[in-house]
C-alpha positions in Angstrom: 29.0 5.4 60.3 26.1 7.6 61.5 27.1 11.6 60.4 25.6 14.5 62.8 25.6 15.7 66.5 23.1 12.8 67.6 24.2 9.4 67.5 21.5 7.0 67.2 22.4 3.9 68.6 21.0 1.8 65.3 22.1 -1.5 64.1 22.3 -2.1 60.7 22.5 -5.7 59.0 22.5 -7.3 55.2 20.8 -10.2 54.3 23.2 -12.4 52.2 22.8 -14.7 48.9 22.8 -17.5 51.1 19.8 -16.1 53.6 22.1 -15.5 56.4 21.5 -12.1 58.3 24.8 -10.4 58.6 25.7 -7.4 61.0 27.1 -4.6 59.8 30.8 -2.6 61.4 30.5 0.5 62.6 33.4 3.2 61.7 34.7 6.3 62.8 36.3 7.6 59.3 35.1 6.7 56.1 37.1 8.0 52.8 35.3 8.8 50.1 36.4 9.6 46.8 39.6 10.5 48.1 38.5 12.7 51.1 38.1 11.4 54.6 34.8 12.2 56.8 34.8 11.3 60.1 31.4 10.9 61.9 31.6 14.6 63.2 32.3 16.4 60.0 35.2 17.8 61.1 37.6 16.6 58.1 40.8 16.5 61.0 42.2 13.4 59.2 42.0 14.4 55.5 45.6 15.7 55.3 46.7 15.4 51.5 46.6 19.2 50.3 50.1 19.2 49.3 50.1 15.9 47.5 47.3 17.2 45.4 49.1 21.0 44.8 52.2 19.0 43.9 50.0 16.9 41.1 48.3 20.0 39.8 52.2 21.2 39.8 53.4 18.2 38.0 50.5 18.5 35.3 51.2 22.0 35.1 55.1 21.3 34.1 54.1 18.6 31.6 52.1 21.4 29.5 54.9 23.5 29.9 57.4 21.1 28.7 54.8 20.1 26.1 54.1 23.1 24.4 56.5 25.5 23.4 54.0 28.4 22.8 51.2 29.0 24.0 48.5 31.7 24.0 46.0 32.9 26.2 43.1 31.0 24.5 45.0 27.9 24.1 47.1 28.1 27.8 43.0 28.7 29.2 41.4 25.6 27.9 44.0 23.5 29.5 44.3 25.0 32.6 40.3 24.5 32.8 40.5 20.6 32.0 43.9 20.0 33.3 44.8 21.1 36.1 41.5 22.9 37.4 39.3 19.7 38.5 42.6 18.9 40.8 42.6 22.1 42.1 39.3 22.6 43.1 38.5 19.1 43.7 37.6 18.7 48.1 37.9 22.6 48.3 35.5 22.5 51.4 38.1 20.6 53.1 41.4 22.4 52.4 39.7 25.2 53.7 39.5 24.8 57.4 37.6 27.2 59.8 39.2 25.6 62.9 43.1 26.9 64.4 43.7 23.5 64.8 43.3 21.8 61.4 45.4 25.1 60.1 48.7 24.2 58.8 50.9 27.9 60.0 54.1 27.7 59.6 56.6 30.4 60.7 
């Protein structure tokens, strides 16, 4: 996948164990940890925002259920280790600047 406004027209390849030259596919989207880019940057396809709320949610019951008191000090620390990393895991992505990758609902 080549990433930016110009797109070179550039063949890659891999040698293999054996010595035979091997081209490499060409993609559109790639996922990477968990987040899909497409060549443009655009981040159109990437649609799992509510899956990972709903996991931060989940985690956020199982403390609840866990502990039956909890202070401030104590409530903090997990929240930071927890739930937090899910939460702000892909941020640039769940925040979109374009109307169309908006998720309104009425």
């Amino acid at each position: 996948m080549t990433v930016g406004r110009t797109k070179l027209l550039s063949n890659y390849t891999m040698m293999q164990r054996d010595g035979f030259v091997r081209a490499l596919d060409k993609s559109k989207i790639e996922r990477d940890l968990g987040i899909m880019i497409d060549d443009g940057l655009t981040f159109s396809e990437h649609r799992p925002i509510h899956r990972t709320a709903n996991k931060a949610n989940g985690i956020m019951a199982v403390i609840r259920r866990t502990f039956t008191h909890l202070d401030c000090k104590c409530f903090s620390l997990l929240f930071r280790s927890l739930v937090r990393p899910h939460l702000e895991y892909g941020v640039p992505v769940w925040f979109p600047y374009k109307v169309k990758d908006m998720c309104i609902r009425s």
